[in-house]
FIKOLZA-1660 file (N, C-alpha, C; in steps of 0.1 Angstrom, whole numbers, plus 5000, padded with zeros to 4 digits):
% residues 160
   i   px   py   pz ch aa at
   1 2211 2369 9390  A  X  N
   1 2219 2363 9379  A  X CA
   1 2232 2358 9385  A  X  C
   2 2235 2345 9381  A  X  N
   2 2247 2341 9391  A  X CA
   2 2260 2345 9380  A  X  C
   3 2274 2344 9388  A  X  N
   3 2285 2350 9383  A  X CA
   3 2289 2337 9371  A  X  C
   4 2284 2329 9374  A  X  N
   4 2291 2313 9365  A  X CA
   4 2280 2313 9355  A  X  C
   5 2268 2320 9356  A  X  N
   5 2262 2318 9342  A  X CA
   5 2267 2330 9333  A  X  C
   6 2269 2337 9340  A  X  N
   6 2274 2353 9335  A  X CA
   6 2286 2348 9322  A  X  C
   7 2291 2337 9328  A  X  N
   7 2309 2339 9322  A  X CA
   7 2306 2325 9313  A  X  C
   8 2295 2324 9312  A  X  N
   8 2293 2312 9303  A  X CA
   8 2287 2317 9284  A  X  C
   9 2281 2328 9288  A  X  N
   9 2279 2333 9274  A  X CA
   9 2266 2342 9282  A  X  C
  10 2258 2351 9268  A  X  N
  10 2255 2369 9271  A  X CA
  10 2239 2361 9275  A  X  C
  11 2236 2369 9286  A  X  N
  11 2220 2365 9290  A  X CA
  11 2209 2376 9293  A  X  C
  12 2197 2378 9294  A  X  N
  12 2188 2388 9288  A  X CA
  12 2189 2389 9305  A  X  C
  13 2186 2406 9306  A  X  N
  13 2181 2412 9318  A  X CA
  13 2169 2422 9315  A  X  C
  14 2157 2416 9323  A  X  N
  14 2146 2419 9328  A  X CA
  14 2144 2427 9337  A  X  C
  15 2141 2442 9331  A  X  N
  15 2138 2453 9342  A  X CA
  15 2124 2459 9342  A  X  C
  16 2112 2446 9338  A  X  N
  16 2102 2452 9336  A  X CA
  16 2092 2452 9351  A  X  C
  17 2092 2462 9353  A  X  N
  17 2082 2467 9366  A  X CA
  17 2065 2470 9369  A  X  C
  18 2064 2472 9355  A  X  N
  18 2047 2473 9359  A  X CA
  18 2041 2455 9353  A  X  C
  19 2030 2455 9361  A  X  N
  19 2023 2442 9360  A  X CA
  19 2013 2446 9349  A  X  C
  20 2018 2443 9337  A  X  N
  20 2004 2451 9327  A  X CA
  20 2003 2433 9316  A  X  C
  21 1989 2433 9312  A  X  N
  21 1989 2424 9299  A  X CA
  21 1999 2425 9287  A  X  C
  22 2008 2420 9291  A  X  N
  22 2023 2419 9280  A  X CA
  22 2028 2407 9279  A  X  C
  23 2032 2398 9267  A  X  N
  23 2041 2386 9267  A  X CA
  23 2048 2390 9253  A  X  C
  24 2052 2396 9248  A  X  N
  24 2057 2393 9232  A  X CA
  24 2074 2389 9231  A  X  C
  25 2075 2391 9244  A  X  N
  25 2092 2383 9253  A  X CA
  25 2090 2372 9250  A  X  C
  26 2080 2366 9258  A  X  N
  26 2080 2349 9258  A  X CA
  26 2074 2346 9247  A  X  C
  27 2067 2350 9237  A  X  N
  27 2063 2347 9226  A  X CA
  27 2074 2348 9217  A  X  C
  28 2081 2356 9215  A  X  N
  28 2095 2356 9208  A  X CA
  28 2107 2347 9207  A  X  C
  29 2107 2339 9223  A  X  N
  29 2114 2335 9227  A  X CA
  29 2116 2322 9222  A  X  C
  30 2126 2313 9212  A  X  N
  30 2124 2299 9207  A  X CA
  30 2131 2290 9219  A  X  C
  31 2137 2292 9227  A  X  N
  31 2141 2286 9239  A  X CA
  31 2133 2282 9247  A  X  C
  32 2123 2289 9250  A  X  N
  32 2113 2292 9262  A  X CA
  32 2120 2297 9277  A  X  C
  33 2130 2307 9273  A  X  N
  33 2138 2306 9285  A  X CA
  33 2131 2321 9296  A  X  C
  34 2121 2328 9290  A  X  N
  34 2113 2337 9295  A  X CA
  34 2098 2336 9291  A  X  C
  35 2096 2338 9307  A  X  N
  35 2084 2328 9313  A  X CA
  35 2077 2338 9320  A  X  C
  36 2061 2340 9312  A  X  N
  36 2055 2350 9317  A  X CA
  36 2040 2341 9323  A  X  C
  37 2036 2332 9316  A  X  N
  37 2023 2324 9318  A  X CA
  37 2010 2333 9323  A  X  C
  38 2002 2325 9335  A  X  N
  38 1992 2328 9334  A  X CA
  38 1991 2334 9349  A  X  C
  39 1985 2347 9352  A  X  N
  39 1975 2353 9343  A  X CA
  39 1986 2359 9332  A  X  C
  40 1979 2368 9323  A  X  N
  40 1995 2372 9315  A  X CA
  40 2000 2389 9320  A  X  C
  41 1992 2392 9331  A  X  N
  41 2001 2400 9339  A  X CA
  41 2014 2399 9350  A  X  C
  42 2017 2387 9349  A  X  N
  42 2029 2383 9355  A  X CA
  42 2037 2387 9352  A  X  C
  43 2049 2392 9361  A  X  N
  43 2062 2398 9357  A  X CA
  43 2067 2385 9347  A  X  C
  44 2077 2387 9341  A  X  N
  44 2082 2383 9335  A  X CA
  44 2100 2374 9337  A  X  C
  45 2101 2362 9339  A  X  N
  45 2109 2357 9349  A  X CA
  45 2118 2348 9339  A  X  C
  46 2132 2350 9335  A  X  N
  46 2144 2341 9328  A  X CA
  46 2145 2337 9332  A  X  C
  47 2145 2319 9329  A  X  N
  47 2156 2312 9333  A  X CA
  47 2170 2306 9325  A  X  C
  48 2180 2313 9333  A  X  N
  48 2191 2316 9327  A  X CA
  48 2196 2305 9318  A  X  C
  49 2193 2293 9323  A  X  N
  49 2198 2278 9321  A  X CA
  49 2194 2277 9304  A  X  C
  50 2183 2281 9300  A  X  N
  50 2178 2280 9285  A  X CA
  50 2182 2293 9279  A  X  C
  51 2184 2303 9286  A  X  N
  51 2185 2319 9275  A  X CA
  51 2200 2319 9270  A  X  C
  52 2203 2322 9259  A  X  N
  52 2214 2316 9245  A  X CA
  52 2219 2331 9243  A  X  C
  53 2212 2342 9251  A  X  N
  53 2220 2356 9247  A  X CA
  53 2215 2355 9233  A  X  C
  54 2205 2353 9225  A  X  N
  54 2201 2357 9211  A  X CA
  54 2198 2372 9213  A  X  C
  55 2194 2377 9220  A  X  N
  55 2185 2393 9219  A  X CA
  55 2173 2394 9216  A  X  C
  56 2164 2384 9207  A  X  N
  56 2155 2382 9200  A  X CA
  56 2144 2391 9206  A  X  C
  57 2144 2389 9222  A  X  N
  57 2134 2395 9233  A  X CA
  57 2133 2411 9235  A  X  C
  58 2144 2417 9227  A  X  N
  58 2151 2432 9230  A  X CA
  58 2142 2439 9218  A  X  C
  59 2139 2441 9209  A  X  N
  59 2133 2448 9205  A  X CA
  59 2117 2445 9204  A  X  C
  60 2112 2438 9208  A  X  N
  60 2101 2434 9205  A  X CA
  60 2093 2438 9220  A  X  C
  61 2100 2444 9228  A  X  N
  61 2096 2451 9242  A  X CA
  61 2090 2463 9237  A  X  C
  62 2076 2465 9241  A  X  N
  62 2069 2477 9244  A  X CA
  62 2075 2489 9253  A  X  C
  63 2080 2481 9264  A  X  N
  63 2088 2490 9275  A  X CA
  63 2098 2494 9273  A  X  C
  64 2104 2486 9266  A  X  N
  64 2119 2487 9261  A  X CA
  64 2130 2482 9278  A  X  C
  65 2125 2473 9281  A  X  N
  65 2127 2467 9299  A  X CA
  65 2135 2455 9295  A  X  C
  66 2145 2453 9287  A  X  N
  66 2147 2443 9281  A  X CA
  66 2162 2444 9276  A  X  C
  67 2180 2443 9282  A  X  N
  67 2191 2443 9279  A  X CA
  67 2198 2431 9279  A  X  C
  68 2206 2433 9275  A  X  N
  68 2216 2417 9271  A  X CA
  68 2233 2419 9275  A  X  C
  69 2234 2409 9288  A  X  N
  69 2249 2417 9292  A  X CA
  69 2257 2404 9286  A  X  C
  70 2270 2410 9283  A  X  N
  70 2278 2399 9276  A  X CA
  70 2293 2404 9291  A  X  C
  71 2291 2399 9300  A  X  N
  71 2302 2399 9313  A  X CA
  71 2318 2397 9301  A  X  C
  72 2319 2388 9289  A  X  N
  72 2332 2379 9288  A  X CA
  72 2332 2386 9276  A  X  C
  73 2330 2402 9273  A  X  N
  73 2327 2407 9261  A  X CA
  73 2346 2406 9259  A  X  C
  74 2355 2413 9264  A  X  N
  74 2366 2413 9262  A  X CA
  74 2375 2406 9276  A  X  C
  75 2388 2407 9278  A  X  N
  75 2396 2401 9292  A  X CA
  75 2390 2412 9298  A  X  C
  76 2387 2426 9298  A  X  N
  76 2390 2435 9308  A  X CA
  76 2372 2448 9309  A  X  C
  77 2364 2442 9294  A  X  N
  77 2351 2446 9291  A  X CA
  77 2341 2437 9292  A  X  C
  78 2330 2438 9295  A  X  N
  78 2318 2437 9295  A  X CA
  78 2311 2445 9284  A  X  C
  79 2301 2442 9282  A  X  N
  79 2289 2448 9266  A  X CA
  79 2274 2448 9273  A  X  C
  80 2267 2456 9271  A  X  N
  80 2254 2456 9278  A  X CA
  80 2246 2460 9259  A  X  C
  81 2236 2458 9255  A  X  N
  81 2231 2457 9242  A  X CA
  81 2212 2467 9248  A  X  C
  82 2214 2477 9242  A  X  N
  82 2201 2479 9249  A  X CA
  82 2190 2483 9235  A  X  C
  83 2179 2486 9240  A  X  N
  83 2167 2493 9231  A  X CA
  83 2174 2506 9227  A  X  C
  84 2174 2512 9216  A  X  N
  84 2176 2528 9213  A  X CA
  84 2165 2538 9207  A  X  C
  85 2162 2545 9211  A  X  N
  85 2149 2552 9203  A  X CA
  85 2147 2565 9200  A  X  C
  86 2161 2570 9201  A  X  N
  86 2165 2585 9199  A  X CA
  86 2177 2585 9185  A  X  C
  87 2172 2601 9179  A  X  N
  87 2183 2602 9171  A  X CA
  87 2188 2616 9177  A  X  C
  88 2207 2618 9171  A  X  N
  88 2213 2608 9161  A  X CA
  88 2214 2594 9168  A  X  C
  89 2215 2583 9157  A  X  N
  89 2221 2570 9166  A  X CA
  89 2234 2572 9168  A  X  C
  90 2239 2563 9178  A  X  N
  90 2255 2566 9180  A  X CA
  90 2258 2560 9166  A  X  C
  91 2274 2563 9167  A  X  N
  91 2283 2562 9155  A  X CA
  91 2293 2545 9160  A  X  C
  92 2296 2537 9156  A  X  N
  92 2303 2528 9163  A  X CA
  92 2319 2530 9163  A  X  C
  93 2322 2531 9181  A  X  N
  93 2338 2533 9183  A  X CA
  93 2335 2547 9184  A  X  C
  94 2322 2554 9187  A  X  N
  94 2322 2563 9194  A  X CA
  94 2320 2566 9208  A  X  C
  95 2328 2571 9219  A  X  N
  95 2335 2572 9232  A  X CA
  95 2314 2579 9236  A  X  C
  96 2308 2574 9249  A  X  N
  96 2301 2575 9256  A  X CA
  96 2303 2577 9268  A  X  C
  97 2296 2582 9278  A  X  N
  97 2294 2583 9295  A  X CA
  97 2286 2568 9294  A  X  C
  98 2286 2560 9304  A  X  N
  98 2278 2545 9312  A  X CA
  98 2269 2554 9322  A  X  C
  99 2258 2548 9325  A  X  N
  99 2253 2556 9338  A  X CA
  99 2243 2542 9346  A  X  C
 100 2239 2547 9353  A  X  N
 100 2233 2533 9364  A  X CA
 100 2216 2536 9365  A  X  C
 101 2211 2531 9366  A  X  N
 101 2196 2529 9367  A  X CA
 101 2186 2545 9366  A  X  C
 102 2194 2556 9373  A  X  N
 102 2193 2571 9378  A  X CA
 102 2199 2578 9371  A  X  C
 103 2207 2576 9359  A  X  N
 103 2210 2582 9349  A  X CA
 103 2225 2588 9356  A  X  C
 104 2234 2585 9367  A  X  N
 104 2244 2589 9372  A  X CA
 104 2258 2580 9369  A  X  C
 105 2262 2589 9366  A  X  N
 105 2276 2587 9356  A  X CA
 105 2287 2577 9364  A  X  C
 106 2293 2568 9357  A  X  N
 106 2296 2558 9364  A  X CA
 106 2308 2554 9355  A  X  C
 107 2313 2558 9342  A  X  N
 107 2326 2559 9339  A  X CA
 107 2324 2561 9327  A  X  C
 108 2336 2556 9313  A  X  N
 108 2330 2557 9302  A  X CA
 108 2333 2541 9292  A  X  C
 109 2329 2544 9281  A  X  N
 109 2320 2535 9277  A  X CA
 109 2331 2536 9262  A  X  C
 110 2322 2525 9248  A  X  N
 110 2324 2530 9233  A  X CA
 110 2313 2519 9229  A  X  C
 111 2312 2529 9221  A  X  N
 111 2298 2519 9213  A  X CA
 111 2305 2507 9202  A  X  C
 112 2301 2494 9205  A  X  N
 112 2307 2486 9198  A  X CA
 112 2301 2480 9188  A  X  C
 113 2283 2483 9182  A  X  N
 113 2276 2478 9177  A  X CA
 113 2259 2486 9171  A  X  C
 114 2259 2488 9166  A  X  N
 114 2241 2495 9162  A  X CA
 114 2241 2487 9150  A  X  C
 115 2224 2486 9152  A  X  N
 115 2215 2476 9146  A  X CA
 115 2206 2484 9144  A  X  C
 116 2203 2494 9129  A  X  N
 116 2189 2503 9126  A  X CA
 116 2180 2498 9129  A  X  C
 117 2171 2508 9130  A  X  N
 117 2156 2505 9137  A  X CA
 117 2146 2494 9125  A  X  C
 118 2150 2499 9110  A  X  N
 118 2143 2492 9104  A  X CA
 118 2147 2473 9100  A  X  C
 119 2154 2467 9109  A  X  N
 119 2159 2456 9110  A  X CA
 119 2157 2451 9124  A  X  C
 120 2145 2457 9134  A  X  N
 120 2142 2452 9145  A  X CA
 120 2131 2459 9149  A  X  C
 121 2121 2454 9143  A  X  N
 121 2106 2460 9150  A  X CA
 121 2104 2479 9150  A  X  C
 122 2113 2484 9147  A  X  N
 122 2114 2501 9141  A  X CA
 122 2121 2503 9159  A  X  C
 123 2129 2497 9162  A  X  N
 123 2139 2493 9174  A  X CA
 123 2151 2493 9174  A  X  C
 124 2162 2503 9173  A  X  N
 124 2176 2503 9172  A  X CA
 124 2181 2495 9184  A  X  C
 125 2193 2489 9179  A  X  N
 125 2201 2484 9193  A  X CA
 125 2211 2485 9193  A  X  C
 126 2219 2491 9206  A  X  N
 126 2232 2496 9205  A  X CA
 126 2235 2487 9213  A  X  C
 127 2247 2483 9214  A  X  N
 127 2259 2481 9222  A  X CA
 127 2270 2484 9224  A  X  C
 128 2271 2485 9237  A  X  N
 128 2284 2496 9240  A  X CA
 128 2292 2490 9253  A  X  C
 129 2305 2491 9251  A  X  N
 129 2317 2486 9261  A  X CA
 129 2318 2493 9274  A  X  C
 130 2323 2483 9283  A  X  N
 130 2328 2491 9292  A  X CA
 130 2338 2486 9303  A  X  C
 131 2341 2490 9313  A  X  N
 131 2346 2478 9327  A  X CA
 131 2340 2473 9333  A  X  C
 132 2348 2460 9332  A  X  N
 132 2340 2447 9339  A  X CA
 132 2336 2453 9352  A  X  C
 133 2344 2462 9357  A  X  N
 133 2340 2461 9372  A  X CA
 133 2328 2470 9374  A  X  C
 134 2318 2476 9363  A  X  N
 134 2308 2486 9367  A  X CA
 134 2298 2473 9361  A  X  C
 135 2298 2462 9362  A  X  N
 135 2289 2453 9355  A  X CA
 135 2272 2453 9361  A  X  C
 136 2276 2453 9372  A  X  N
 136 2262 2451 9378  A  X CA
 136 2255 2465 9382  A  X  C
 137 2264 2477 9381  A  X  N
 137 2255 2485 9380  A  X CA
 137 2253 2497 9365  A  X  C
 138 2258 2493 9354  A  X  N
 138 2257 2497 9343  A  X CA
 138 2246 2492 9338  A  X  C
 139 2236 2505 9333  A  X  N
 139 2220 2501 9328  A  X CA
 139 2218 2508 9313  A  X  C
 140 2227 2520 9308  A  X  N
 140 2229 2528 9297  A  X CA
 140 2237 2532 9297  A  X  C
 141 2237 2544 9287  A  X  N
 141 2245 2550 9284  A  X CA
 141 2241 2563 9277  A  X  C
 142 2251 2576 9275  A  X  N
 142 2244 2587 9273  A  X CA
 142 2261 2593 9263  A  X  C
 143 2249 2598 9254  A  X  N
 143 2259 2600 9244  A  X CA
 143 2264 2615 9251  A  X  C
 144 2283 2617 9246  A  X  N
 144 2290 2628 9251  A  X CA
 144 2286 2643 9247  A  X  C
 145 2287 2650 9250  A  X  N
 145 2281 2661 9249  A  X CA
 145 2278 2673 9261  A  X  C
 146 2285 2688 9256  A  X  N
 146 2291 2696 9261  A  X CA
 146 2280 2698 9276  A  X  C
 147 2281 2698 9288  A  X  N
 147 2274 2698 9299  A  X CA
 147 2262 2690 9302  A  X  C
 148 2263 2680 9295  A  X  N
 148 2252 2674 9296  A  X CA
 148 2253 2663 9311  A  X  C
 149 2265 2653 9314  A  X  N
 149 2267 2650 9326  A  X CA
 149 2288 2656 9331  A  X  C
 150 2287 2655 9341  A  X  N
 150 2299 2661 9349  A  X CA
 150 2305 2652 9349  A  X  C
 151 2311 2644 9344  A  X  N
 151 2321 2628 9348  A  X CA
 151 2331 2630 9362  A  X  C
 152 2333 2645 9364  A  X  N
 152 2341 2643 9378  A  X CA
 152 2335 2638 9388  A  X  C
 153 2320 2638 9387  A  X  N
 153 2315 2636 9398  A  X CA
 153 2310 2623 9400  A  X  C
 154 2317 2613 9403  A  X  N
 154 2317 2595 9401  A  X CA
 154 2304 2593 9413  A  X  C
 155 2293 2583 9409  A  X  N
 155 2284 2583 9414  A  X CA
 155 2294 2574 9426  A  X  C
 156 2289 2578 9445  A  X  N
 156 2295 2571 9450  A  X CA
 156 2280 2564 9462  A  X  C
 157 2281 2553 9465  A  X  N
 157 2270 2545 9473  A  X CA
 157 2267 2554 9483  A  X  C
 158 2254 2557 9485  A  X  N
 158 2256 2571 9498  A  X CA
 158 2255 2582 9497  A  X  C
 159 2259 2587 9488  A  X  N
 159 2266 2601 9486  A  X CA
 159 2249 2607 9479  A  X  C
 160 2248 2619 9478  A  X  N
 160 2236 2623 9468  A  X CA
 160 2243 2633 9459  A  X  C
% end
């Protein structure tokens, strides 16, 4: 994803991994900006140039392999918009941990948006704030709660 489409408006990220018979992305999609074709086990491939940051693609994932980063959310935040499928739902302007692909804590967050499950395919979607500078490796987030992650311990490159 390049840095100049980033800063142009919010675009879908594609973290789907298995090669299975799935399109309801590209079926959803009124842009045509995700492109799964033929056979229809093809990964599934944006092109950034057409995708409008609608979300349209995010709850209608099986996988739930499907987020929406907004880089220009504020001067100093970024917004990532994900699948939710657990209760309670967060509360909005409620303070979160961010975590990276491995569930490893990476700073904190606030939820800036939920969308009930019964207004998106029985699909909640949260969005939640954070710093720009954890952009590219912020994948969730994990609601706060007494020992659940350590925040002293900043995930570092290398380190285990």
């Amino acid at each position: 994803m390049s840095g100049k489409r980033l800063k142009k408006r919010p675009v879908v990220i594609i973290d789907c991994p298995e090669e299975i018979p799935c399109n309801p992305c590209e079926t959803v999609c009124s842009q045509g900006a995700i492109i799964i074709g033929q056979p229809i086990t093809n990964l599934p491939v944006t092109d950034e140039a057409k995708c409008t940051g609608c979300g349209r693609c995010i709850p209608v994932c099986p996988g739930l392999a499907i987020s929406l980063l907004h880089y220009d959310y504020s001067p100093s935040e970024a917004s990532l918009t994900v699948p939710y499928e657990f209760l309670p739902l967060p509360k909005k302007g409620q303070e979160v941990f961010v975590v990276d692909e491995k569930g490893r804590y990476l700073g904190k967050g606030n939820i800036i948006r939920v969308i009930p499950p019964e207004k998106n395919n029985r699909t909640s979607l949260v969005t939640f704030s954070f710093s720009k500078k954890l952009y590219k490796k912020v994948k969730y987030f994990v609601l706060k709660r007494e020992n659940l992650i350590d925040e002293t311990r900043k995930y570092e490159p290398g380190k285990k």
